[in-house]
Every structure is written in C-alpha cells, then in structure tokens.
N, C-alpha and C positions, 0 to 999 in steps of 0.2 A: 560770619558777620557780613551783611549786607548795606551799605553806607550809600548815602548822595549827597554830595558835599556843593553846599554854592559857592557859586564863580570867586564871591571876593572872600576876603578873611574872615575864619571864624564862622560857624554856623553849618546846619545841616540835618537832616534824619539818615536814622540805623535801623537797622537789624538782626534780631538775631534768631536764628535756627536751629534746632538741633540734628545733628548731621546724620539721623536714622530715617529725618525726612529727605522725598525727593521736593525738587523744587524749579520751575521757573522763572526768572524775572520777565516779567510783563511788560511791552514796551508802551510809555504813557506818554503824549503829547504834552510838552512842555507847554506849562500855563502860566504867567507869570502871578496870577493871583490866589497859586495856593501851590505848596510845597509837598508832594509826595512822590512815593512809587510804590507798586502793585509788584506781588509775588504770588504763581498759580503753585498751590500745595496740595495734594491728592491726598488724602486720608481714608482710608474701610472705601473706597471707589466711589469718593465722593468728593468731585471738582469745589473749591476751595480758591477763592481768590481773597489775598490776605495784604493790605496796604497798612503806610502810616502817612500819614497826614500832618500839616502842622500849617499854623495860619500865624505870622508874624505878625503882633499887635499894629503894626503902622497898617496893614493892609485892609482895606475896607470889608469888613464882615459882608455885605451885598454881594459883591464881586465873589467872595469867596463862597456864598453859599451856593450861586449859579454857577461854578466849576465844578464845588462838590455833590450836586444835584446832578451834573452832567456826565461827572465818572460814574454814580451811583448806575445810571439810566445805561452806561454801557456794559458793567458787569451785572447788570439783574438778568441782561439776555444770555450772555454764558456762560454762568455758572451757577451751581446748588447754592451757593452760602457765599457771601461775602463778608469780611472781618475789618472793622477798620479801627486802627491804633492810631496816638499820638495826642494833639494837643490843638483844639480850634483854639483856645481864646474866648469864649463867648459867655456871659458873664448868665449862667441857667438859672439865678434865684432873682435877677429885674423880671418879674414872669409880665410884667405891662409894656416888657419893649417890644414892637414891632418885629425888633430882629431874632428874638428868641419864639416868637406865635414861627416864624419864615422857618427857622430850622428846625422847630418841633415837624411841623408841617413836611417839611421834605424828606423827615425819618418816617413819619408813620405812612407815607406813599408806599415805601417798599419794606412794608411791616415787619419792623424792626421786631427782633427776637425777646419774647417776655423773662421776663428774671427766672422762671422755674428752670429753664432750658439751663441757667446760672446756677450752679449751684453753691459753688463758694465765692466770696469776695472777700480781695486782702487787699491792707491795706500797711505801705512798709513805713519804716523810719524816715524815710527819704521823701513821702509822700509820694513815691510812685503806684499807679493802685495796677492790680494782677487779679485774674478772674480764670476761671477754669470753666472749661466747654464740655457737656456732652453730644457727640456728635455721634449719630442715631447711623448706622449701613441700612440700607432700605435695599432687601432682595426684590426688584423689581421682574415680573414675568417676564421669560426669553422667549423671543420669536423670532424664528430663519425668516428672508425676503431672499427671495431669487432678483438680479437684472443681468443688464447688460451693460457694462462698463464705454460707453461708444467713446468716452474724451481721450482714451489711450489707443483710439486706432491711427496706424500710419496709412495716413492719407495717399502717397504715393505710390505703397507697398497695396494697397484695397483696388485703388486705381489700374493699376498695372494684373491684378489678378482679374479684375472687372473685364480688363479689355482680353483677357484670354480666355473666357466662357465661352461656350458651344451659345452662341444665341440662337446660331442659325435654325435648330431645333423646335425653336417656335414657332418657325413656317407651316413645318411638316404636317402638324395635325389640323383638320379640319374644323374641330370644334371650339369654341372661344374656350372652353372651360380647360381642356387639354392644355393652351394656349399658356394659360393663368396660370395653371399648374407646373409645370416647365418653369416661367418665369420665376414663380413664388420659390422652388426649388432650385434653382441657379444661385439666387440671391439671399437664400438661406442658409446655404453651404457657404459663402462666402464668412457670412457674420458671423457659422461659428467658427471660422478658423480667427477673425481677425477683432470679434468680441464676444467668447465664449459668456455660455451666463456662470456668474457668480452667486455663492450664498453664503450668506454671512448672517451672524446673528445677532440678535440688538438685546436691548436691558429698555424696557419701556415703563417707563412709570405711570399707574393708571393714573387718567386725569379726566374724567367722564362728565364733568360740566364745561369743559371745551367744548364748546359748540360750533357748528361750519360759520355762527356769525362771530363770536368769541375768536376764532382761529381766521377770519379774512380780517378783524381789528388788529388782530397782532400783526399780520403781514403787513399792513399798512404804517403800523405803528413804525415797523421794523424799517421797512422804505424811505419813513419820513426822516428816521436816523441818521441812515446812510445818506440822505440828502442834504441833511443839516451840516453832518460833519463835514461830507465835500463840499459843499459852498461857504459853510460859515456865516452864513447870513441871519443876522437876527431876526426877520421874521419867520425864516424857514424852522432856527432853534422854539420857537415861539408855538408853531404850529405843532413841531414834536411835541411839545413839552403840554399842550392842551389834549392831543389826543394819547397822549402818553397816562394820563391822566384819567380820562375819562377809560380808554381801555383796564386800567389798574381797579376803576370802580366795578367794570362791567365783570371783570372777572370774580369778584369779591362777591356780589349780589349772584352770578350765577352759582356759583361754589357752595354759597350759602343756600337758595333755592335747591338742590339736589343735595346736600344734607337734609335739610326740613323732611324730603320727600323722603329719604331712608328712614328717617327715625318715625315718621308716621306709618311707613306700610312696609315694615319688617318685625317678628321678631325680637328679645333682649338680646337673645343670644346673636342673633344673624348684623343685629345694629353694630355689637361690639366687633366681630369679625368684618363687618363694611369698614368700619370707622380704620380696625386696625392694617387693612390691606391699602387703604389710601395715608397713610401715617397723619391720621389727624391727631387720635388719640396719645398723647404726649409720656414720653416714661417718666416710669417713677421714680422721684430719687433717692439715693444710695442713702443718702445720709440727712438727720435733724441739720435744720438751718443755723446759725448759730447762735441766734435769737432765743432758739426754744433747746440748746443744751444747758442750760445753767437751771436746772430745778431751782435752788434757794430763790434766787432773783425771780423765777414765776411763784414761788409760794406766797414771798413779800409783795407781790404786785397785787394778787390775789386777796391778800390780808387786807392789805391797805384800802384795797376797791372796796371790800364787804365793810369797814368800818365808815368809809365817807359817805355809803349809800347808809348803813344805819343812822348817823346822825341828820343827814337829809328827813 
C-alpha cells in the first residue's frame, strides 16, 4: 500500500500493488491545485508510469486541468504508457460546458487508449469501477553502438599521464605528416587507457516517420519544457504548451503520411508484416465483450428490430 495523506485531518489518495511487481515512486512537485503521486511499474520491459489523482470539488477544475495537462506533458516524454487512477470531479454528461470540451481536449492531445485495448470493465457494489489492460511486449531490433565514455575520466590522473608523454618525438621527423602521426598516437594511447570504447546494446523501436524535422521539433519541444519548469513563468509554460501542440499534430500527420505510403506501394502480405513490425496493428481479443455474450438478449433484440421495421 502506497498512501499520501494531507497535512490536516482526514483525507488523501492510496495505492495498492501487488507485491510480484517491481516498483518506484516517482518524485512529483507539489501543486496545490490537484492531488496525486506517480509510481514507475516495469511490466514484459515496458516502462509504465502509473498515478492517482483526485481533484477536491472546492478546487477550481481550470486550475486543475493546467496541472493535469502539465503532468501529462511530463511523463508522455518518459515513458511507454501512462495510467491514471482516481477521481477528477468533472461532471462528463454537461457535454456544453467549457470545462468538459478543455478536458476532453487535453486527453485526446496524448491519445488516450481506445476501449478495444480494454477489454473487460467492472463495475462493484461500492461503485468503484476496475478495468483490465492488455499490455502488448513489443521485441524491438537490437543494435551494439560503440563510444567513448569521456564524463568518467579523472581529470588529474589524464593530466599528469599527459605531462609524462615523449612529446619531444615530434621534433625528430622532418615531415609534417610524421609529425601528426606521433602526436595522433601519443594522444590515442592515452584515451584508451583513461576512456576505453564501450559497447553496449540498445532495444530500438522503429519509428521511420521521425523525420530530421519531426526530431529537431521534439528537441525544441523538449528545451522549451525544461525552461518552463525552471522558471515557472506563464508565458514560457504557454509557449510549451503551443509548440507542444503543434509538435503532437506534426507527428500524427507524418505517421499518418508514411502509412498511406505503405499501404499503396506494398503487397497484402508485406503491408500486414509493415503494419505488424511498427505495432500498429492492435491484438485480438481473448474474449466476447460482454455485450455480445448473452445470446437470448441478442435474439430478442433481433426479433423485436424485424417486427418494428415490419410494421413501419
């Protein structure tokens, strides 16, 4: 059980886990305009940030939806999936208020998960509702990168091997190129004593409508973030938050644009293996919905539809 209890009496969110997961709590900058905490949950090696939430009716839904839009904007950059539990308050059947067009609006930014990915929904005595997730392992291609680690050299220890090199050896030869060479080999033997190269291998997810202009909008995006949060300044969050925006479009329309172009100039067969290696193509699920398990109730639906169109 994982609890955060406020200051005065009475009141707070929980959690609960089951203890075959691993787990870390996330550290959240207190906001006073909206109640939670974040826990990073690793599942089939797939980063998982999993919060609850809760918006005390006194507190202004405005306020609250610009904190929750703000968490949103910081876990869409690190992590696969995030989950969020609890309880806003916000009254989703005024479909003419203002403040339900704002929060529809700020889910479907970071396009929220469609119901098939759901496949059961319960709902208890207590009115608490539970939902069960399929959540898909995606073998991403492995590939080594060689470097060189330089932020773990001792400065002192480099320095002091530096100053006991034969330089004088670069005198000797006549030729500039000799010259070079000597040097380039002085200073080569150094680095690998003091940043051997490394290789290590990564899990890369294809993502081939990332384009060099797609991926300098993100950097920017990314910049404007970390600017906003260290300053705090409402225009700086303002300016995230527009090109946050418009990056989340640009990605959408390219992604889309390089589908189009698979499915025109490939193959059935080659489309469904493109489709399945980028995980667009969504699994099937295990089981009838639980709509469509009660036969008698589809037969009478059935009956009843062919009679009222016959008397029409």
């Amino acid at each position: 059980l994982i609890r955060k209890d406020r200051p005065e009496r009475g009141g707070g969110i929980a959690l609960y886990i089951h203890n075959r997961y691993q787990f870390t709590v996330i550290n959240v900058e207190d906001n006073p305009d909206i109640e939670q905490f974040w826990v990073s949950v690793g599942i089939n090696k797939i980063k998982i940030a999993l919060g609850v939430i809760y918006r005390p009716p006194r507190n202004l839904v405005s306020k609250f939806l610009d904190a929750f839009e703000d968490t949103l904007s910081y876990f869409a950059l690190s992590f696969d999936h995030f989950i969020c539990l609890g309880d806003f308050n916000i009254d989703l059947l005024d479909i003419n208020s203002g403040i339900v067009a704002k929060y529809l609006n700020t889910i479907d930014l970071y396009e929220v998960t469609t119901t098939e990915v759901i496949p059961m929904h319960h709902i208890s005595n207590h009115c608490l509702i539970a939902c069960s997730l399929n959540i898909k392992s995606i073998l991403a291609p492995v590939v080594q990168r060689s470097f060189r680690n330089y932020s773990n050299i001792d400065t002192n220890e480099f320095l002091n091997d530096l100053r006991q090199c034969r330089w004088e050896i670069i005198y000797d030869p006549s030729n500039v190129n000799d010259k070079v060479s000597h040097f380039n080999a002085n200073l080569i033997s150094l680095v690998e004593v003091h940043a051997p190269v490394i290789t290590k291998q990564y899990s890369i997810k294809p993502t081939p409508w990332l384009t060099p202009n797609i991926r300098l909008t993100i950097s920017l995006r990314d910049k404007a973030y970390k600017r906003a949060k260290r300053s705090r300044l409402p225009a700086h969050w303002e300016y995230y938050r527009s090109l946050r925006n418009y990056t989340s479009g640009a990605i959408k329309r390219e992604k889309r644009a390089y589908l189009n172009y698979i499915l025109r100039n490939t193959n059935t067969k080659s489309t469904w293996a493109a489709l399945e290696r980028l995980d667009v193509v969504q699994q099937n699920l295990k089981e009838l919905r639980q709509t469509f398990q009660n036969a008698k109730e589809i037969n009478d639906f059935l009956i009843n539809y062919a009679q009222s169109v016959k008397k029409q």
